[in-house]
N, C-alpha and C positions, 0 to 999 in steps of 0.2 A: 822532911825527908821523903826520898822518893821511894814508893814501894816496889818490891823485884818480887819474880814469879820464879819458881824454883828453878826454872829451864835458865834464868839471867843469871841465879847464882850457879848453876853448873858451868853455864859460859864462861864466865867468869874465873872460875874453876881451873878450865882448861884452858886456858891463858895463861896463867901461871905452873902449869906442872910441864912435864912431861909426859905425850901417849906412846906406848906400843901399839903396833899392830897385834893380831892374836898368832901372824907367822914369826913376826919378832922373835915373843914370848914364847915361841916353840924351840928358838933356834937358841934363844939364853937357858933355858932351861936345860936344854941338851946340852949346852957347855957346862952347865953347874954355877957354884956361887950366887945361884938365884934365891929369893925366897918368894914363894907366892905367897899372898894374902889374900883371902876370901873374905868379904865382907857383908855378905850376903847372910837373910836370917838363914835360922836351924833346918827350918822346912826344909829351903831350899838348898842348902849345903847336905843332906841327907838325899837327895834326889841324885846324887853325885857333883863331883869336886876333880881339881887338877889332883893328882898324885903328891901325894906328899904336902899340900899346903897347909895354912896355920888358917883356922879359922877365926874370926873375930868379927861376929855382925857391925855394922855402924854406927850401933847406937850406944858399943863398949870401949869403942877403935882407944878414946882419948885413957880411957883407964883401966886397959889390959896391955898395951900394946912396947911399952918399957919392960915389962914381963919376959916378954915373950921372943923380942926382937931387937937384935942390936941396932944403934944408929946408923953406927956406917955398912952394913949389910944395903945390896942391892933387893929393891924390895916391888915386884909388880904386883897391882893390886888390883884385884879384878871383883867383878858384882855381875848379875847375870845382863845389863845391855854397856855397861860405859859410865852412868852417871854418877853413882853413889861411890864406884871406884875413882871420880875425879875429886871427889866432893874429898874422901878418904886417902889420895894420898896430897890433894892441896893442905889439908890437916897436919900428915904426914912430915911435907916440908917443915908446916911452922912449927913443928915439935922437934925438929933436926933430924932428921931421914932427909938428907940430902939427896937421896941416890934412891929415892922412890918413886915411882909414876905409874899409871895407869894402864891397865890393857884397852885400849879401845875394842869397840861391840862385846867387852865382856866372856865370859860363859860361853855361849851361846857362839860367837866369832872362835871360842878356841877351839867345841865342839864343829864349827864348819871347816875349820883349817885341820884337823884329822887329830887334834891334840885327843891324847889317853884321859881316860876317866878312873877314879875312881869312887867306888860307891864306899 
């Protein structure tokens, strides 16, 4: 078997999902029927967060996330650069979240595109 570096299974990753940009995700959000996903740990979800998102770091996604969110709900999922939110809605899919995908640059891209914080 051939060994991958966590950068091949992100790649990987995103082959399979769908990305948003982080103006997308401004421009779904403003419509509604969106749910953001934060998947990012505590720390960092305390340091501020999208308005209104569901948080759920990545290492609980597979056994909080039936909880907490419907299947067919549109579901962007974001982490503070891009990867761990590819990782988490490639997941996503194979759990039935058809209609989940990732924010590309994360946090940090939705902070540069003017999106609202909150703490």
């Amino acid at each position: 078997m051939t060994e991958k570096s966590g950068s091949d299974l992100v790649s990987e990753a995103k082959a399979r999902i769908q990305e948003v940009t982080p103006v997308e995700a401004l421009a779904e959000g403003e419509q509604g029927g969106v749910v953001f996903l934060d998947v990012r740990e505590p720390n960092e979800w305390n340091l501020g967060h999208v308005p209104g998102a569901i948080h759920v770091p990545r290492g609980q996604l597979e056994n909080r996330i039936e909880q907490l969110v419907d299947r067919n709900a549109r579901v962007i999922v974001y982490c503070a650069g891009g990867s761990r939110s590819a990782l988490a809605a490639d997941t996503l899919g194979q759990l039935g979240y058809a209609r989940a995908c990732s924010m590309a640059a994360g946090f940090r891209g939705w902070v540069e595109a003017g999106g609202e914080i909150e703490d």
